[in-house]
N, C-alpha and C positions, 0 to 999 in steps of 0.2 A: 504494500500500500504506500511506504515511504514514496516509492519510485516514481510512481503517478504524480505523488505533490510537490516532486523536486522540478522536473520536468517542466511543466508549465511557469513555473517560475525561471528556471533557465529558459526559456525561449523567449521570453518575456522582458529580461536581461540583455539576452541579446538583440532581441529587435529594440530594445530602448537605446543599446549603443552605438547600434547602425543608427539611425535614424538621427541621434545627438551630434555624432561624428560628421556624420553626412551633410547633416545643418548648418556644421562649423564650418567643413569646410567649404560649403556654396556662400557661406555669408562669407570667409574671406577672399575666394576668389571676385564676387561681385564688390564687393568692396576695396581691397584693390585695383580692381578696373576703373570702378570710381576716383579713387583718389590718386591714383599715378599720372593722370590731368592736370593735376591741380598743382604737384611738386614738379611739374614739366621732364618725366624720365623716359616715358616711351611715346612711341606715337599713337595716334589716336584708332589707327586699325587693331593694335593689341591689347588697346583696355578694352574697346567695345568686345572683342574674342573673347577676354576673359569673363566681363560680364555673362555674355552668353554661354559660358560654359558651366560658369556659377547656377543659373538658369537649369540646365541641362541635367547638371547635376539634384537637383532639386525636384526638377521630373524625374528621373532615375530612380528618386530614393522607392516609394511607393513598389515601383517594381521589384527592386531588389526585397522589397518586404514579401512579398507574397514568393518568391522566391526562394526566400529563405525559410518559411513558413511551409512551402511545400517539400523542401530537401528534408526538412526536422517531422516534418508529416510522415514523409516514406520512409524514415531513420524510425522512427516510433510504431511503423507499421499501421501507422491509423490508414487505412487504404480510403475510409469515406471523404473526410478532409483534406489528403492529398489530392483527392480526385478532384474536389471543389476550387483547391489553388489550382489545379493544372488546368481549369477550364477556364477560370479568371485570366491565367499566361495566355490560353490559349485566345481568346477577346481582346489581349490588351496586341496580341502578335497580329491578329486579322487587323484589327482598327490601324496600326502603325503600316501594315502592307499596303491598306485599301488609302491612308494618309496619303501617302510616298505615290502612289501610282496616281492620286487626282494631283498631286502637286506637281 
């Protein structure tokens, strides 16, 4: 019974430090983009890149979450909630194809 209680609280753990990590780092990439302008260090094509990468990153996290949430899914053998992340990848994978192919 331990095992079950530990469990959820490790995944739990871990998506709170993806998600913190992942925050940090888009806030200092966008932020740097920002303010490398202002102290005159790069040009203005590679703060806007960094911006948008910060961006990018930010998008990302959410995926990496159900991601994550599904690898710890099939590690724990819960086959019914693995199944329900892998259907969410698999919506977030069409959306991003059918994205790409109207753009």
């Amino acid at each position: 019974m331990r095992a079950e209680t530990k469990t959820p609280a490790l995944l739990d753990r871990r998506l709170a430090g993806l998600l913190s990590y992942g925050t940090w780092i888009a806030s200092a990439l966008i932020a740097a983009g920002l303010a490398l302008p202002l102290i005159g260090v790069n040009p203005a094509l590679e703060d806007v890149q960094l911006v948008t990468a910060g961006i990018a990153v930010i998008i990302t996290l959410p995926v990496l979450r159900v991601i994550m949430m599904c690898i710890s899914f099939l590690h724990e053998r819960d086959l019914g909630f693995a199944a329900v992340a892998a259907f969410v990848l698999a919506i977030i994978a069409i959306s991003l194809i059918i994205g790409a192919t109207a753009a």
